[in-house]
C-alpha positions as CSV (number, residue, x, y, z in Angstrom):
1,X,-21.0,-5.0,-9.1
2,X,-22.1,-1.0,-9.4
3,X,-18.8,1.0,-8.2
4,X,-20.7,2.4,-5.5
5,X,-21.5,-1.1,-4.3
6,X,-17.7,-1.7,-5.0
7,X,-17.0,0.9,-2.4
8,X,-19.2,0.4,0.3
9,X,-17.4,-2.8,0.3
10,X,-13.9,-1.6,0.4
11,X,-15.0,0.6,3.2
12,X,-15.9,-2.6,5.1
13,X,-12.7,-4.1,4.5
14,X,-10.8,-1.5,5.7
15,X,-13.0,-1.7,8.9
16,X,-12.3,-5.2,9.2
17,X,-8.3,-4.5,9.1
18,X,-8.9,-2.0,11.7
19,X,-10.9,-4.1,13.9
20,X,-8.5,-6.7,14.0
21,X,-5.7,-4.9,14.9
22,X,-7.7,-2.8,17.5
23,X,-5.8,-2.6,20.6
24,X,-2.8,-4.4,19.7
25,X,0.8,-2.2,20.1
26,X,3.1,-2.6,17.1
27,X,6.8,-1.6,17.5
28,X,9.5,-1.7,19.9
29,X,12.1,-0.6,17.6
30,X,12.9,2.5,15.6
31,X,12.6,-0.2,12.6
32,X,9.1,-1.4,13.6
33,X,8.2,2.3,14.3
34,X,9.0,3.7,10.6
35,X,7.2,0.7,9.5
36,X,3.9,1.1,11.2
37,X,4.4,4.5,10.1
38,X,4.2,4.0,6.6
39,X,1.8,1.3,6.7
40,X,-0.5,3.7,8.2
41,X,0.4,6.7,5.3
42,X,-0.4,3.6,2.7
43,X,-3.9,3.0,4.6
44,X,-4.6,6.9,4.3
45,X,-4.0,6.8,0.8
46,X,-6.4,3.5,0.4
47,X,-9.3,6.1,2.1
48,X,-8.2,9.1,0.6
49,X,-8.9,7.2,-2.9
50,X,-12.4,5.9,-2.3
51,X,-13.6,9.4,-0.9
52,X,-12.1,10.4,-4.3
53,X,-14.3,7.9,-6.3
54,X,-17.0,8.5,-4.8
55,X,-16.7,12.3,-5.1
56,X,-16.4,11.8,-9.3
57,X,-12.8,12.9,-9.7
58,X,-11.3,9.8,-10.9
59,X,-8.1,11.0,-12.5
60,X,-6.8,12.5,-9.1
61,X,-7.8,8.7,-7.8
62,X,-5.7,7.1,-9.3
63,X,-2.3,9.4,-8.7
64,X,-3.0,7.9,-4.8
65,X,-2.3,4.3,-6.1
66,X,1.0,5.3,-6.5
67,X,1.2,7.2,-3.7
68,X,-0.6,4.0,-1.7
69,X,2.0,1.4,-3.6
70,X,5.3,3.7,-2.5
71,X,4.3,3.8,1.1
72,X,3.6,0.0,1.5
73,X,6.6,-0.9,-0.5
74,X,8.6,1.0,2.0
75,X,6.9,0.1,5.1
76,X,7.5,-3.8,3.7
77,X,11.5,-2.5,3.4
78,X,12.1,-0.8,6.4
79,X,10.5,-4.0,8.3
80,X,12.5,-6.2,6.6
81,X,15.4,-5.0,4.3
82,X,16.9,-1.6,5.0
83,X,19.6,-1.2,6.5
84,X,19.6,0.7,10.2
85,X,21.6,3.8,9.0
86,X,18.5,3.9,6.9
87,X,15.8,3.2,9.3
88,X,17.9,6.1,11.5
89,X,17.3,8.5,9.0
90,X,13.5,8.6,8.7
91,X,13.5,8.6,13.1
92,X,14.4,12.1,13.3
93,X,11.8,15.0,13.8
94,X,10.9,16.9,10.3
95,X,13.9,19.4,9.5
96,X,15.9,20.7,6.9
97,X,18.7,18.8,8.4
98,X,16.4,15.1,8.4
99,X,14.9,15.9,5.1
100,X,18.3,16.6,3.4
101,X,19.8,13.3,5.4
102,X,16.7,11.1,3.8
103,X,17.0,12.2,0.1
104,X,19.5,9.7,-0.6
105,X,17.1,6.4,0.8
106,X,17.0,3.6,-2.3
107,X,14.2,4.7,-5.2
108,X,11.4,2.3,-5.1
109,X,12.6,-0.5,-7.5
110,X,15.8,-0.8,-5.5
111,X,13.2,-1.5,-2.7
112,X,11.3,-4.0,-4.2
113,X,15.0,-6.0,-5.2
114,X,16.7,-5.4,-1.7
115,X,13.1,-7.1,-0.3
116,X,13.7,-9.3,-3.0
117,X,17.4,-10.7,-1.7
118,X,16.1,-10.1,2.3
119,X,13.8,-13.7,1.7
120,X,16.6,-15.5,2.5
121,X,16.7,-13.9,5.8
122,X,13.0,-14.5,6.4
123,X,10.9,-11.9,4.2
124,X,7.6,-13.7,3.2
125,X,8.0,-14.9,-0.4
126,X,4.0,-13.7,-1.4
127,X,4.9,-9.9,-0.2
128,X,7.8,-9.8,-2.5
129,X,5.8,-11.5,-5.5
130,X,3.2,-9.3,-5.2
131,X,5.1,-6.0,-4.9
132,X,7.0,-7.4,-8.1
133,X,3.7,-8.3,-10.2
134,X,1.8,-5.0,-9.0
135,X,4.9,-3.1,-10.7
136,X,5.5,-4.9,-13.7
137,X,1.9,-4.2,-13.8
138,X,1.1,-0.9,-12.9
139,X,3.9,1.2,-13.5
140,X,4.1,3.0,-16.3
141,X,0.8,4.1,-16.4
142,X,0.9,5.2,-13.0
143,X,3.4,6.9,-13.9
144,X,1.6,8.7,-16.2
145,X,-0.7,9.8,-14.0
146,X,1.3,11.4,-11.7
147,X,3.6,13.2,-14.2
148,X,0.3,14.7,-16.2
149,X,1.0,12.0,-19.0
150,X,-1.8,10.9,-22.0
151,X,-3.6,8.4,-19.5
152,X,-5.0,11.4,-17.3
153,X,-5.2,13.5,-20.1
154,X,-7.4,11.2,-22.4
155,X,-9.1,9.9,-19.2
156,X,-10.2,13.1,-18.1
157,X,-11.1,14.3,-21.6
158,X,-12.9,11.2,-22.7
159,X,-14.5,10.3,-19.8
160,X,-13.3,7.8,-17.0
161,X,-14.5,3.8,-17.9
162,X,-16.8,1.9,-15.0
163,X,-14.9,-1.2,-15.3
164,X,-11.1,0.8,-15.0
165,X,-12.5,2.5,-12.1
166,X,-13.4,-0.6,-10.2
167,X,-10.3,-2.2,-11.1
168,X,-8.3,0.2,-9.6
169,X,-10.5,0.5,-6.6
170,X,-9.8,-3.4,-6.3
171,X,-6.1,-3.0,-6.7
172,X,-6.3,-0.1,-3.8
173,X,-7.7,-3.1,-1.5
174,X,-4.8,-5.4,-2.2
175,X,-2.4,-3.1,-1.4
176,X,-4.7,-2.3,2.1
177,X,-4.7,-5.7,2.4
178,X,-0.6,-6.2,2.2
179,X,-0.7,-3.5,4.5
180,X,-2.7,-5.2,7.3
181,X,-0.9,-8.6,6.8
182,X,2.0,-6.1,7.5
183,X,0.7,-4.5,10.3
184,X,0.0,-7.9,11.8
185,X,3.2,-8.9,11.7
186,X,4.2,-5.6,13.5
187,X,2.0,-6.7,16.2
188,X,3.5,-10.1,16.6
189,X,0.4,-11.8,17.6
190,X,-0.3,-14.7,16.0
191,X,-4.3,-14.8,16.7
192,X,-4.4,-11.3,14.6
193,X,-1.9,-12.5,12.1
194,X,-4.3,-15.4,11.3
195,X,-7.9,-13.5,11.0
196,X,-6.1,-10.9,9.0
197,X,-5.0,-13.6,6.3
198,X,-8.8,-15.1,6.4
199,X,-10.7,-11.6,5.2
200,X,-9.5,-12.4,1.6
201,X,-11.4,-15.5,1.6
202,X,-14.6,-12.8,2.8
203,X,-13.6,-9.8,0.6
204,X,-13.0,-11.7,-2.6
205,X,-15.8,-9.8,-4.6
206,X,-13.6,-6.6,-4.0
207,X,-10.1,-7.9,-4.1
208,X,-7.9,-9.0,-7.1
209,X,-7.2,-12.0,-8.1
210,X,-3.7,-12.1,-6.7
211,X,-4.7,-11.3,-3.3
212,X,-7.5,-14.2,-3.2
């Protein structure tokens, strides 16, 4: 599939998401709250790095995986594994005070293992899996990119490869994916829970093939 096919698509997925969860409400907690909040971030950075695509400038594209990956790991952790002196520190309006109170939240692979032990308690075993495999393997190139490592370097020196660009772009739409199964959940309504797990089954030429 041409990339710009690739993104046309993703752009109806995301519609899709949104469609589904139209006029639903999602929190009555401070919990659910901070989650929906970071879902949405995570669904920003899913646009933010198609417009990117599309506009030729790859190597920034790719730093917003990351960015996407963080956001949904800790929407998926404040929904169902941090603790509330935790959830009470992101509640407070932006300050110097809230910001210094926040630094000290759990780094992102403590998130993924506190998510990891909250299954007993009810966290869905896929959400965890696939947080665990898109680490394992993603990270450390990610990484790269975002620290101004060799990847973007010899990426953006030797030109950006068709078939890396589309993978990423389908990794982006897992992670939207996770966050609209998330978002779902926030709504509590089980007629949007179910739709949103049938788009895979519609989206599987733009999806990976852990999300099918």
């Amino acid at each position: 599939m041409p990339l710009s096919r690739l993104l046309d698509r993703s752009d109806v997925l995301h519609e899709t998401i949104l469609r589904y969860l139209d006029h639903s409400s999602f929190y009555d907690s401070s919990r659910e709250e901070a989650s929906f909040g970071m879902c949405s971030v995570s669904l920003e950075h899913a646009q933010s790095l198609r417009l990117l695509f599309a506009a030729d400038l790859p190597t920034s594209a790719v730093g917003l995986l990351r960015l996407q990956f963080e956001a949904l790991t800790r929407a998926i952790w404040l929904l169902y594994a941090a603790p509330e002196l935790a959830v009470e520190k992101l509640m407070p309006p932006l300050s110097l005070q809230s910001e210094q109170g926040a630094n000290n939240l759990p780094s992102l692979s403590s998130m993924v293992d506190e998510i990891g032990r909250s299954i007993a308690k009810g966290t869905p075993t896929q959400a965890h899996r696939m947080l665990v495999q898109f680490k394992d393997v993603t990270w450390k190139s990610l990484n790269s990119y975002v620290h101004g490592g060799i990847h973007p370097l010899r990426r953006h020196t030797e030109g950006f490869p068709i078939p890396l660009a589309a993978q990423i772009v389908q990794s982006s739409n897992g992670l939207l994916t996770m966050a609209g199964m998330t978002l779902a959940v926030l709504t509590g309504e089980q007629l949007v829970a179910s739709a949103i797990k049938r788009i895979p089954l519609d989206f599987e030429d733009c999806l990976p093939p852990l999300i099918r």
